[in-house]
C-alpha positions, 0 to 999 in steps of 0.5 A: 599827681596823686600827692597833688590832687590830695593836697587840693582836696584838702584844701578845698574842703577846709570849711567843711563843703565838699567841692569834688564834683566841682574840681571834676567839672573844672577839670572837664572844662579845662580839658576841652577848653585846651582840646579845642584851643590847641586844635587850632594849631592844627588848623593853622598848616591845614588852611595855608596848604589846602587854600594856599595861604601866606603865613600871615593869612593861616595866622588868622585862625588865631587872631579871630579866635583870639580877638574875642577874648579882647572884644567879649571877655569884660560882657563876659565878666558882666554877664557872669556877675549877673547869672552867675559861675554855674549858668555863665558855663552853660551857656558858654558850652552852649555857645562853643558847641554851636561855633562847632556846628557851624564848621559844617555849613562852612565846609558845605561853601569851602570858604576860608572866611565861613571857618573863621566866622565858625571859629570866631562863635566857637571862641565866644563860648570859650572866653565865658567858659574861662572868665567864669571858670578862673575866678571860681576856682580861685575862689575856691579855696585860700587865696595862698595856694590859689597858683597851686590849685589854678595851675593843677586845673590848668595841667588837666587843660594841658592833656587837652592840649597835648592830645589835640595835636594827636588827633590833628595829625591822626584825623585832620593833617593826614587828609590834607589836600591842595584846594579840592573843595573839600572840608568834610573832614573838618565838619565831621571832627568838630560835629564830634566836638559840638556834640560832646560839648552840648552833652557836658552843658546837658550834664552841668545843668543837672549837677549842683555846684558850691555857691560862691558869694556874688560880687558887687555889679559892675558900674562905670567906679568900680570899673575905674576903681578896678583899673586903679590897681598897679598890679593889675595893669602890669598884668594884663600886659603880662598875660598879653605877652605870655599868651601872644608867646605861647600861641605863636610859638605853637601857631608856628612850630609844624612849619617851622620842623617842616622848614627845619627837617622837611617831614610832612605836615602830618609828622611834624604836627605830632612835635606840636603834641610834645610842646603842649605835653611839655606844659603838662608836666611843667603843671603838675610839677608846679601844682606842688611846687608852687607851694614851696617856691616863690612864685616871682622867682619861678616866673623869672628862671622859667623866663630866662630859659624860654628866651635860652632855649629858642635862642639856641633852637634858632642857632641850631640846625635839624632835630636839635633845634626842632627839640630845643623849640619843642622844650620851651612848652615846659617853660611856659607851663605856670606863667599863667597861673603865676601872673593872672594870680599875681594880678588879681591878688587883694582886689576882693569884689574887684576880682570877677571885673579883673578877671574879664580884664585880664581874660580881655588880655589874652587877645595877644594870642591873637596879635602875636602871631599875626605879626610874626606871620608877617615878618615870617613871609618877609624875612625868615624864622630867625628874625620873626622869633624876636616878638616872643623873645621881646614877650618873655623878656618882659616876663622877666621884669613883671615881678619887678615892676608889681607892687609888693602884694606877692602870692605867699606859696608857703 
């Protein structure tokens, strides 16, 4: 970790700025950003039991979380071209720290619908927070390490994620109760939330960031000339399928050891930790070693062992399969660097308008699991877990199908 944090220095001030305090402000952002992600996944098993929910039903949660990424991220893009990195990050700060507000009056109705309206704000914020932030840091520093340096961020991000489950477990899960009208310990978790995050907006606005040369503004050809990029495409269908994979997976794995050990939501959801901490080690290993190995190459074997190890998992019976499920975090841990990387690499003033297309992509976090929710409720796990299995075998054939503008990591 310190070896990698040194070599991102180094990079980042080659031309004699000194980026740190933006490095820390990122690494923030990305902390809160996987925090209030993952959360989600706590909220999914806390909504089916307290208002007696289907699994598709819970899976909403997700899916209007996610829709925004679809319906805001390209708005975003523009919006971000207009005001730029620093003030498109106020605002989303500002943004998600209301969407935390509003879990209060929702709690005051005890409606499911008010939560997801609550949420749906809340991820408004968060979709301007990473359609400025992704960009920015790939900016950042040469465009040959920007996998390292975005994955090394996203490791930050990532004990966000793992300490989500945690404090799900500990705060929200432990408190669960079957349709007795009350959400209090919701709306005093995310009061919490939005309070911290109006303090970070407060703190971003006093703070002077590294100035980044503006892109051309979005018109109707460069928005056809961005989508003409081969590469481009293919990975928005890559981030589609990595995100739908990873969020399912999480969206559903407290039930499925509930299902497959018959523990208490609560204990369960702390395996949840370990899958999203698995992405933590996977991201900070691969900040280093996707300086060395060809990022295609890691993509596939990453892939390969995903399909592997939930193949397995489905096959087996008690902890081993909770086990087996929980390792696919460390699989999925630099996809995202990888094929958002791969995707926007060479597209020059394109890269901010590719940026909001490829965050639009993200909206598979929302599909994904909606589906498999369904099939869930009217099959089983085994059958529900071939839409992730169908996501990472396309993973495996992304490198094949880019053109041949790979991300040099040497």
């Amino acid at each position: 970790m310190a070896l990698a944090v040194s070599d991102l220095h180094e990079q980042n001030t080659h031309d004699g700025k000194n980026y740190t305090p933006a490095l820390i402000l990122l690494a923030v952002l990305y902390f809160m950003m996987g925090f209030i992600t993952c959360l989600n996944d706590t909220l999914v098993p806390y909504f089916k039991k307290g208002f007696t929910l289907t699994y598709a039903e819970s899976s909403l949660v997700q899916f209007y979380f996610f829709l925004t990424y679809l319906m805001m991220s390209v708005p975003a893009g523009k919006f971000v071209e207009r005001v730029g990195y620093k003030y498109s990050m106020v605002i989303g700060f500002l943004l998600a720290g209301t969407g935390a507000f509003l879990f209060y009056p929702a709690s005051l109705f005890h409606e499911y619908y008010f939560f997801l309206g609550a949420l749906f704000v809340l991820a408004i914020g968060i979709v301007l927070l990473q359609v400025a932030a992704n960009p920015y840091i790939t900016l950042l520093g040469p465009a040959k390490t920007a996998p390292s340096r975005l994955t090394l961020l996203q490791g930050v991000g990532s004990i966000g994620t793992t300490v989500a489950p945690f404090f799900g477990a500990q705060f929200i899960l432990s408190n669960i109760t079957v349709s007795d009208k009350d959400s209090s310990t919701l709306s005093s978790t995310y009061l919490g939330i939005g309070a911290v995050l109006l303090i970070i907006a407060v703190i971003l606005v006093t703070i002077s960031l590294p100035k980044i040369q503006k892109t051309i503004r979005t018109t109707p050809v460069l928005l056809k000339e961005t989508l003409s990029f081969k590469n481009l495409k293919l990975g928005m269908l890559g981030i589609f399928m990595y995100v739908g994979a990873e969020v399912s997976i999480g969206t559903f794995l407290t039930n499925y050891i509930v299902d497959t050990v018959h523990i208490q939501e609560h204990d369960a959801n702390k395996y949840v930790a370990l899958y999203w901490g698995g992405m933590l080690v996977g991201r900070l290993a691969g900040a280093l070693i996707l300086k060395y190995i060809n990022a295609q190459k890691v993509l596939v074997i990453l892939s390969i062992a995903a399909i592997t190890l939930i193949t397995l998992s489905l096959l087996s019976d008690g902890y081993a399969a909770v086990w087996l499920m929980v390792a696919v975090g460390i699989c999925n841990s630099v996809m995202f660097a990888i094929i958002f990387s791969s995707a926007i690499a060479g597209l020059g003033k394109h890269t901010t308008q590719a940026s909001g297309l490829l965050s639009s992509a993200i909206v598979g976090g929302a599909v994904i699991p909606y589906f498999q929710g369904i099939l869930i409720d009217q099959f089983n796990w085994t059958i529900s877990f071939i839409l992730p299995l169908l996501c990472y075998i396309y993973i495996i054939c992304f490198p094949r199908l880019i053109k041949k503008t790979e991300i040099q990591t040497t």
